[in-house]
N, C-alpha and C positions, 0 to 999 in steps of 0.2 A: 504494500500500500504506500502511497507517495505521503510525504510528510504536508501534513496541511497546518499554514502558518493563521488562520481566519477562518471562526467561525461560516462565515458567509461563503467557504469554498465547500464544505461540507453537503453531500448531494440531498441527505435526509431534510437537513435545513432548509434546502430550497425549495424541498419539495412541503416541507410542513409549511413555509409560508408562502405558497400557492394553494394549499389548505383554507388559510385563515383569510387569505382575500376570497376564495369563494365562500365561504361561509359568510363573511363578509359581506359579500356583494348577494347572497342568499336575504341577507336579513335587512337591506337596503329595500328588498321588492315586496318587503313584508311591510304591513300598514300598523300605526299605532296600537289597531283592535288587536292584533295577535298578539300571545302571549307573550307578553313581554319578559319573564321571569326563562323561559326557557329562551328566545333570542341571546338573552343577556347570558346565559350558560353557556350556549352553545358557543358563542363568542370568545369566551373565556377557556374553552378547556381549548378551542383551536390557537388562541394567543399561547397557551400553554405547552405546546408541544413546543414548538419554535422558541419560545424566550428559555426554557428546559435545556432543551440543546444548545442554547448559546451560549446560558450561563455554565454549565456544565462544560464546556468547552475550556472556555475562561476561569477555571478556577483552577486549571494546570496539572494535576492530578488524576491518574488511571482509575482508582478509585473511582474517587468522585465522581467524576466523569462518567462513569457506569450509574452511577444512583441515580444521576438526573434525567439519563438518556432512559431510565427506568421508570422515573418517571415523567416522562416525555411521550413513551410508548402507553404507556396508561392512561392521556391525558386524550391520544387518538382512538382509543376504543371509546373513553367517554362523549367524544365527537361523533363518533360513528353512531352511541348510543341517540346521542339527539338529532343526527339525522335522521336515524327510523322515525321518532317521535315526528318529527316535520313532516317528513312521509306519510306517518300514521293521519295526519292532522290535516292534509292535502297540501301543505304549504309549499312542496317540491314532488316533481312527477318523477316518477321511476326511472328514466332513461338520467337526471340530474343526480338522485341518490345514487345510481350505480357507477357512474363517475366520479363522485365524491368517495365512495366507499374504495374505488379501485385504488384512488389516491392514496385515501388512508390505509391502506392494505401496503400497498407500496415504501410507506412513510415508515411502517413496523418493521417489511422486511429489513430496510434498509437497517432502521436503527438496529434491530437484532443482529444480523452483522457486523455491525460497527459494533458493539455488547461485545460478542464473541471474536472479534478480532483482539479486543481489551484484553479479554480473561488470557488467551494466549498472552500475549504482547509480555518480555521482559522490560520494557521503558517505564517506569512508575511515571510518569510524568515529565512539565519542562518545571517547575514549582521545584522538584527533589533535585533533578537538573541543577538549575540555578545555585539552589541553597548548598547542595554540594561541593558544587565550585567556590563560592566563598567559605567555607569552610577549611578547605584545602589551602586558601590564600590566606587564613587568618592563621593557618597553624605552619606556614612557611617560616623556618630560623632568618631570624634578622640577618641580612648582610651588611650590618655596620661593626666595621673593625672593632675587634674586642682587644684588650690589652691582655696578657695572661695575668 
């Protein structure tokens, strides 16, 4: 796998916020009267996969990084859940939920494999990286002449 230096190069990412602008532009064509409480959900869990994976990115850590993209992948099932709802409620025709689903479907494999890329991977991180390396310079012997 290539070394990715940004969030936004990441293919899951790009794909979960092509996600959130259609859900987006889904709750754009929705009128006041509709429910408002599940618009507003559904909005949120699809911001939520994408802000997931970018914070989780940015926090420098293999770990970590895994827990977010964890929960990241869980935030696109609860998207998927309120697309059915919207579907159930006629808000989106079948031929739109099955395009949003294939999406979201897409958004999990991916993040799954990036998951299991992690748990292999010996790199803990750029954060252990970094700190490492100052470490190493802190515990370098002065090179200033010593007298015996």
């Amino acid at each position: 796998m290539a070394t990715i230096h940004h969030f936004e190069d990441l293919e899951c990412w790009k794909r979960a916020r092509k996600l959130a602008n259609a859900v987006y532009d889904l709750n754009k064509k929705l009128t006041d009267s509709h429910d408002y409480v599940m618009r507003d959900q559904m909005r949120r869990s699809a911001i939520s996969v994408k802000a997931n994976i970018a914070e989780g990115f940015e926090r420098g850590g293999s770990k970590e990084f895994i827990n977010f993209l964890s929960i990241a992948r869980a935030s696109v099932a609860e998207t998927k859940s309120h697309l059915y709802l919207a579907f159930d409620q006629k808000y989106l025709d079948e031929i739109k939920l099955r395009e949003l689903l294939g999406l979201s479907d897409e958004i999990v494999r991916q993040i799954s494999a990036l998951i299991g890329y992690l748990q292999k991977s010996t790199f803990p991180g750029t954060k252990f990286v970094s700190a490492a390396r100052e470490n190493s310079l802190s515990t370098k012997p002065s090179t200033v002449n010593r007298k015996p």
